[in-house]
C-alpha positions in Angstrom: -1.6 35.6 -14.4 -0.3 34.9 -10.6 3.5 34.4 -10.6 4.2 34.9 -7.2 6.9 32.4 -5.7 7.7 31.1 -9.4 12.0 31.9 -10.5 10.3 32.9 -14.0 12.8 32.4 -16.6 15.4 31.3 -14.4 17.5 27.6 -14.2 16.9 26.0 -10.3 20.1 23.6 -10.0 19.5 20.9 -8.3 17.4 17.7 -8.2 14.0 18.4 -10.1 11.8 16.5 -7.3 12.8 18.9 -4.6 13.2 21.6 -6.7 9.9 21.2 -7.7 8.4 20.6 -4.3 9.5 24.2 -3.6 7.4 25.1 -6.5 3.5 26.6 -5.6 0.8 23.7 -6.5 -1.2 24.8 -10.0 1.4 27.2 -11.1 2.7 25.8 -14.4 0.7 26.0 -18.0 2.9 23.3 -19.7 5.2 21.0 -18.8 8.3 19.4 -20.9 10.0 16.8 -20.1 13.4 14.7 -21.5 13.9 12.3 -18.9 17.5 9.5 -19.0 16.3 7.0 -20.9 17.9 4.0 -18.9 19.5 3.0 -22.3 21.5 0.5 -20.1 24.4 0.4 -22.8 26.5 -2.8 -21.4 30.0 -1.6 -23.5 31.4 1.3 -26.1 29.8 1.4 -29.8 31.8 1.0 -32.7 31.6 2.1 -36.3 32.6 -0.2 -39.1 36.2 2.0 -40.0 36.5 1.5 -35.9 35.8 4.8 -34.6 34.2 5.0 -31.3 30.3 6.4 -31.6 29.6 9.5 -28.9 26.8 7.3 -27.3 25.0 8.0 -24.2 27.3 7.0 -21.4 26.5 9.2 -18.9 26.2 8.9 -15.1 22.7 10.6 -15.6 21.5 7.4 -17.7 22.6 4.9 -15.3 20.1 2.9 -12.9 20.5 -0.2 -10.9 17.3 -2.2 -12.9 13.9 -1.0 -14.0 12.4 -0.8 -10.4 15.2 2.3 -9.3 13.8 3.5 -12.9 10.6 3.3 -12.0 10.9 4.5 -8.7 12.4 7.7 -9.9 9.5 8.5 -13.0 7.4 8.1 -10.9 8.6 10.8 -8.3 9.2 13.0 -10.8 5.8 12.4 -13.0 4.2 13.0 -9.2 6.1 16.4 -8.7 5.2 17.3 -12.1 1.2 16.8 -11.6 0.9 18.0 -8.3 2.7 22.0 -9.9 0.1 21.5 -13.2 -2.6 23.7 -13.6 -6.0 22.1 -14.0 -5.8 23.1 -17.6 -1.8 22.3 -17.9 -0.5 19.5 -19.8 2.5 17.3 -20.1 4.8 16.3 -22.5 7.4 13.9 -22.2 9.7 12.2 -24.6 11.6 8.9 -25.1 12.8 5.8 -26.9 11.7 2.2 -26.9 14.0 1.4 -23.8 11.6 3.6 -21.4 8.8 4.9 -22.8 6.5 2.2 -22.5 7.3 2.3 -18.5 7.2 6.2 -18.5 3.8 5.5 -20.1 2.3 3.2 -17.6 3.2 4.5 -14.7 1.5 8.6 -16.0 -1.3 6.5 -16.9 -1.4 4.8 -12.9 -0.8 8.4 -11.6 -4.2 9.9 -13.1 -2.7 11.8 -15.9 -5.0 11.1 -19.2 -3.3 10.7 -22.4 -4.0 13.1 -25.3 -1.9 11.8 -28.5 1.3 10.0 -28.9 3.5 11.5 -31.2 5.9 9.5 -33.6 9.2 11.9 -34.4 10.6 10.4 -37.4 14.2 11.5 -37.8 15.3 12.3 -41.3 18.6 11.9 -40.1 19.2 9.0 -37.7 22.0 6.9 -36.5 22.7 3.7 -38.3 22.7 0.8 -36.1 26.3 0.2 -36.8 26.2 -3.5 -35.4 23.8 -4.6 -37.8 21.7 -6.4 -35.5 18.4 -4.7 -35.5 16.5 -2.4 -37.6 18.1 1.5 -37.2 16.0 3.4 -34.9 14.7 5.8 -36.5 12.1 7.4 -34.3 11.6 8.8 -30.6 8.2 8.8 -29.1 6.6 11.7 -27.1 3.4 11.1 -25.0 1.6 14.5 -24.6 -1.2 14.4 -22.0 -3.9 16.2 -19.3 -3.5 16.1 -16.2 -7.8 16.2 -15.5 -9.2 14.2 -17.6 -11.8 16.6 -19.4 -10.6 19.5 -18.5 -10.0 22.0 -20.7 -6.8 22.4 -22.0 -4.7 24.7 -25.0 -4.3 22.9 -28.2 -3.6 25.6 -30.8 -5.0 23.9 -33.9 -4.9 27.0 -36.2 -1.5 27.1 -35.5 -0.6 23.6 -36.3 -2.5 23.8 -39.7 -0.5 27.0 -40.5 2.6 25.3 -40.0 1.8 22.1 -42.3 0.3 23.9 -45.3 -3.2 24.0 -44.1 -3.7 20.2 -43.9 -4.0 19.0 -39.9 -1.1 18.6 -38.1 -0.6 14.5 -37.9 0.9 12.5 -35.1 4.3 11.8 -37.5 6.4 14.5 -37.0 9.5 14.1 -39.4 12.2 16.6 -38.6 15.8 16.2 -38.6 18.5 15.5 -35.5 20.2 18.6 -34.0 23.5 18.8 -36.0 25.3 21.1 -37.6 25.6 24.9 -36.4 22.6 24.1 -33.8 24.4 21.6 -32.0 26.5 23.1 -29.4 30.1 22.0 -28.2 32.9 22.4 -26.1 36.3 21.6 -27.1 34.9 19.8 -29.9 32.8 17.8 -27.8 29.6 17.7 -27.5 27.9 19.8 -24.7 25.0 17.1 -23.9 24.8 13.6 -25.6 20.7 14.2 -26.3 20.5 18.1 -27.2 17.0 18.2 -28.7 16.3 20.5 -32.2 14.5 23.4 -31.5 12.0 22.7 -34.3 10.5 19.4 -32.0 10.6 22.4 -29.0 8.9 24.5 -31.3 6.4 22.3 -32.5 5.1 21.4 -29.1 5.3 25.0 -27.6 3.3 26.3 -30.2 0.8 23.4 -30.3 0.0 23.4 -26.3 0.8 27.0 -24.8 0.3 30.5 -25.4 1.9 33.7 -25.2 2.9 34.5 -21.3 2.3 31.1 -20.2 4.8 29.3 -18.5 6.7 26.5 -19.3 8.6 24.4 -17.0 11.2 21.5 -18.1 12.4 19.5 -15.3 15.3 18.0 -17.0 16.7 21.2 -18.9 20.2 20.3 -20.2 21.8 23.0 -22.5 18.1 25.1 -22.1 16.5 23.7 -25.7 13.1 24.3 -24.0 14.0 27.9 -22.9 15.6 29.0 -25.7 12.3 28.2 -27.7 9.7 29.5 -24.8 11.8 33.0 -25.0 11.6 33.2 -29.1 7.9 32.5 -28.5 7.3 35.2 -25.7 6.5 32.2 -23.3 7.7 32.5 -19.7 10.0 29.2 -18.5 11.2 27.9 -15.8 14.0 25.1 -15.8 15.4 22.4 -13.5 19.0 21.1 -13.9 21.6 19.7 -11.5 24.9 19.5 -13.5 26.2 23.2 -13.4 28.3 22.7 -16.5 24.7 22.0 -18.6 23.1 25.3 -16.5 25.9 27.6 -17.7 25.5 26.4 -21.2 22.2 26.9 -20.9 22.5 30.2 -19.4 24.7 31.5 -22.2 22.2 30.4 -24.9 19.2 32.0 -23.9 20.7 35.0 -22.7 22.4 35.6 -26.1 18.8 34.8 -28.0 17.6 38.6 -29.3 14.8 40.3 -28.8 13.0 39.2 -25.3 9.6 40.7 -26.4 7.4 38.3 -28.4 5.7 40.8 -30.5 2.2 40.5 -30.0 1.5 40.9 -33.9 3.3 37.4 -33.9 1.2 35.7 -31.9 -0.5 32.6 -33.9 -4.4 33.1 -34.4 -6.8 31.0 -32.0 -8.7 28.1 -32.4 -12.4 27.7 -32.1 -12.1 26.5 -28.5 -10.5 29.8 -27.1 -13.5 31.6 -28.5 -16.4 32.6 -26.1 -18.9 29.5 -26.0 -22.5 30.3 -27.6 -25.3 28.5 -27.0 -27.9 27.4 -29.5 -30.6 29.4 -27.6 -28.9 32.5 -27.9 -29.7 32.3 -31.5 -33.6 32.4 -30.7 -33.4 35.3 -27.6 -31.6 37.4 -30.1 -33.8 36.8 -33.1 -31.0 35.3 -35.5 -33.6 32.0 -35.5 -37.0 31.5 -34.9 -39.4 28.7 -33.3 -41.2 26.5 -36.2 -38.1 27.8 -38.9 -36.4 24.4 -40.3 -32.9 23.7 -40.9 -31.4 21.0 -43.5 -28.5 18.3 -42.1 -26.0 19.6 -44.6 -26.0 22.3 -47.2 -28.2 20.7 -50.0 -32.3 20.1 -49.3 -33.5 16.9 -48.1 -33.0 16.1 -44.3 -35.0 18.5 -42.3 -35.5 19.6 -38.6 -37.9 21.9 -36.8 -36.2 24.6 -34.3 -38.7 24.1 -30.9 -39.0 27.1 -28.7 -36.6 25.7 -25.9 -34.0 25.6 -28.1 -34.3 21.5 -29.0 -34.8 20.1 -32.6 -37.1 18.0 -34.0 -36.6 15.7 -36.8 -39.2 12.7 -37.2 -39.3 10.8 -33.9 -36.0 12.0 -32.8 -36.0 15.2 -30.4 -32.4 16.9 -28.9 -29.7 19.3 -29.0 -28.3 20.4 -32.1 -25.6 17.9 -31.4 -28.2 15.1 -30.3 -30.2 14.9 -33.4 -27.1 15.0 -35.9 -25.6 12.5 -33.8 -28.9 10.6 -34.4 -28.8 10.9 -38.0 -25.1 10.4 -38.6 -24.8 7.5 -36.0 -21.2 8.3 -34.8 -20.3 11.7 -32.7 -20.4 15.3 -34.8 -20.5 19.2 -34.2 -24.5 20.0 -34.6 -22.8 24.2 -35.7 -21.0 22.1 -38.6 -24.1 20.1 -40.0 -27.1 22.2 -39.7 -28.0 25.3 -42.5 -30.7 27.4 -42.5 -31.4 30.0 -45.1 -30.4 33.3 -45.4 -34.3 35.3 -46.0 -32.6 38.2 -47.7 -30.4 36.1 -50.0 -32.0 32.8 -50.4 -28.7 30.9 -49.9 -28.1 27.9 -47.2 -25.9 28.8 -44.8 -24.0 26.9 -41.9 -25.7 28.0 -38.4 -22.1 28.5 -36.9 -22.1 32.1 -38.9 -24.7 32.9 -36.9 -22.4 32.6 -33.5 -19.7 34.9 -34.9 -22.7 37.7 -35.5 -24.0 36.8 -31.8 -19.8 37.2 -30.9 -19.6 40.6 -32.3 -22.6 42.0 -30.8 -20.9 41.1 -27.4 -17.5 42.6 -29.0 -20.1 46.0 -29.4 -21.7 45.8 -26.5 -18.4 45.6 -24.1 -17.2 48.3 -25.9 -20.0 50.7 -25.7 -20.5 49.5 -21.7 -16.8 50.6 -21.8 -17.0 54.1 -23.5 -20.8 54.4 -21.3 -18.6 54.7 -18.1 -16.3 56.7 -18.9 
């Protein structure tokens, strides 16, 4: 992977739009983002025994109206795309006050959406006025920037970590508190410190090892301190020195730098090598003439033609065309069609006949390998 003329796993101070200008265009695998959510608080919070609630009050959050807010996601939105990789994607994260805007405007800059993700707070503040409904959720957008490009989604990974069941778009995971949280004097160290199992969730989900990770708004370095425990590379942006040295102190004290390769989460379907239906004819796996059943039990049948096509009745396509044809909605043609295994008699799913065609390959790189030297 090129890195030159990227600070890899370093903090830029200063204003992420310029900072990211500096930046070379298609350098950066994944993006993060925790923008100020304009929560245009109009006076202090107080809790029923008449303490005052550590709200967001920062100069950070503060915008003249929703056109300076707009004005400035979509700078930074711009600056973001234009350092993307073809194949990177975007996250960004926020609450009713701005995401819907943040939304609009990524959509108006070409970026296509992916999933919206609901983080349901086990833990949240209690709207101590009692005048609406507690907000208990934050929303995160996670998009392409190509639309139909290829992109990482490590879905294996995301299985592993919910028991084996897909990963769904409700993600309910506590608040940072306790021993996480950091502080000075007592104080909080930034009013909206993320928890490093959201971080983790979405590093694991979209990149992979060595990739880099940028986060334009970094704060106290949540996004880094998960990249480096995951053996990505990172890259953040801050302009308040007091967040960068916080920051700074976290990741450096995070033990050991190496991401041991053992560690590394297994791959999906889509990072293996693509195999084309024909390739099971030109290696003799399939013949012309042989039929296959849609699903594992007898009845449906289509003939394999010598270009590779099927034929079932008057219907005539790809693998994926003709179960599309009988199923009537959109399918995976290696998931629905079985042939039989001549030495055992059993139906079996065509897509075991890719991982044989695979480990030919696998043999046949190796021996090329061991041939030359």
């Amino acid at each position: 992977m090129a890195t030159d003329g990227l600070p890899l796993d370093q903090i830029i101070h200063g204003d992420c739009v310029e900072a990211l200008s500096a930046l070379p265009e298609k350098s950066i695998d994944l993006v993060f983002a925790d923008p100020p959510y304009n929560l245009q608080l109009q006076q202090a919070l107080w809790r029923p025994n008449m303490t005052r609630v550590d709200a967001v009050d920062d100069e950070w959050d503060r915008f003249a109206g929703f056109a300076e807010y707009d004005a400035f996601t979509q700078a930074w939105l711009t600056a973001c795309r234009r350092v993307l990789k073809d194949t990177g994607t975007l996250w960004v994260i926020g609450s009713y006050h701005n995401i819907y805007r943040v939304g609009a405007i990524l959509q108006d800059l070409g970026y296509w959406v992916l999933n919206d993700i609901i983080w349901v707070k086990w833990n949240p503040m209690p709207n101590f006025r009692g005048v609406r409904f507690t907000n208990a959720h934050e929303t995160l957008i996670w998009a392409q920037v190509r639309r139909g490009a290829r992109y990482t989604f490590n879905y294996q990974a995301m299985k592993g970590l919910n028991d084996e069941l897909q990963m769904r778009s409700d993600w309910h995971l506590p608040l940072c508190t306790g021993k996480e949280r950091l502080k000075l004097n007592g104080a909080k160290a930034h009013a909206t410190q993320k928890p490093e199992a959201l971080l983790y969730r979405v590093i694991l989900a979209s990149s992979n090892p060595g990739d880099i990770v940028l986060d334009p708004f970094f704060g106290t370095g949540t996004t880094g301190a998960v990249a480096k425990k995951l053996g990505r590379r990172w890259i953040g942006i801050e302009r308040d020195q007091g967040y960068i040295a916080v920051a700074q102190a976290r990741i450096d004290a995070i033990q050991p730098e190496l991401f041991p390769a053992e560690a590394a989460p297994l791959p999906g379907r889509r990072a293996e090598p693509r195999i084309p239906f024909g390739a099971l004819l030109e290696q003799g796996l399939l013949r012309p003439g042989q039929s296959l059943s849609f699903g594992p039990q007898p009845g449906v049948t289509a003939t394999i033609l010598a270009d590779g096509h099927l034929r079932c009745g008057e219907v005539t396509g790809s693998i994926h065309q003709v179960a599309r044809a009988l199923q009537h909605a959109p399918c995976n043609g290696w998931a629905h069609w079985y042939y039989v295994d001549e030495a055992t008699g059993a139906r079996r799913p065509i897509d075991a006949l890719r991982d044989i065609v695979r480990a030919r390959g696998d043999a046949g790189a190796i021996e090329e390998v061991t041939d030359g030297e």
